[in-house]
N, C-alpha and C positions, 0 to 999 in steps of 0.2 A: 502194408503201408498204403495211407491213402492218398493218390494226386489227382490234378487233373492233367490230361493226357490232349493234346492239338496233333490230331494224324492228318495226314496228306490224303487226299481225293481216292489214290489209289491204295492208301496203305488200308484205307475206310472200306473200301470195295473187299481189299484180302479179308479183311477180318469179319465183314459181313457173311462173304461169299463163305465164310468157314460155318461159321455161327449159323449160315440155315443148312448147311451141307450136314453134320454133324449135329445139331440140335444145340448149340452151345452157347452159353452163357458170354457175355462181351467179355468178361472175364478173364473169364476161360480160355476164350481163342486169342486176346492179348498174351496172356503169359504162355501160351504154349507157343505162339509164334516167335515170341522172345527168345524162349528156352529155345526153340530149332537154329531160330538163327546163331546164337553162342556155340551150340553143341557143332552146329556144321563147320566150324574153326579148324582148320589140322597145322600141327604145327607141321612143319617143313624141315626136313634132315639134310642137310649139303653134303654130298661126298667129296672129301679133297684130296688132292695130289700134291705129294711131294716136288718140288722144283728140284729138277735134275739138270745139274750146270749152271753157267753161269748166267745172270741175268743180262741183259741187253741196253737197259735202262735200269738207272738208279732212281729205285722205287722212292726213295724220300723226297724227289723231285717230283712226282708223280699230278701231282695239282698244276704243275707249271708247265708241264708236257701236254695235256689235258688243254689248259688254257689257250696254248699256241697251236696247238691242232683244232681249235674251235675258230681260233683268229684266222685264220689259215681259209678252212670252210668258209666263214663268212666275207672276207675276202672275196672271194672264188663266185658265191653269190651276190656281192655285189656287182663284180664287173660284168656279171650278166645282163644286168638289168640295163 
């Protein structure tokens, strides 16, 4: 595919600095740059736990708890001022 491509000062620099390092086609050091940075992606694996007992807070309220503990906070830093 053909584009035109607008890179950043320094994104100009990387792909330069590759192209005389390497001997490389503008090309070339575009799409391999490309390819590195996708490849460098890791998906991320959560390990979870079981909730043992009972909950403390009813999680379907959880935005509303959230909310008042923000209100709360800001509160707290206004009277400082």
């Amino acid at each position: 595919m053909r584009t035109t491509v607008t890179l950043e000062p320094e994104a100009q620099q990387i792909i330069a600095d590759r192209m005389n390092a390497e001997k490389l086609s503008f090309k070339r050091a575009l799409n391999d740059a490309i390819l590195a940075s996708a490849i460098r992606q890791v998906d991320y694996v959560y390990q979870t736990e079981p909730i043992n007992g009972r909950l403390l807070v009813d999680i379907t309220k959880a935005n509303s708890v959230a909310s008042h503990l923000e209100d709360i906070a800001l509160l707290e830093k206004v009277s400082q001022l």
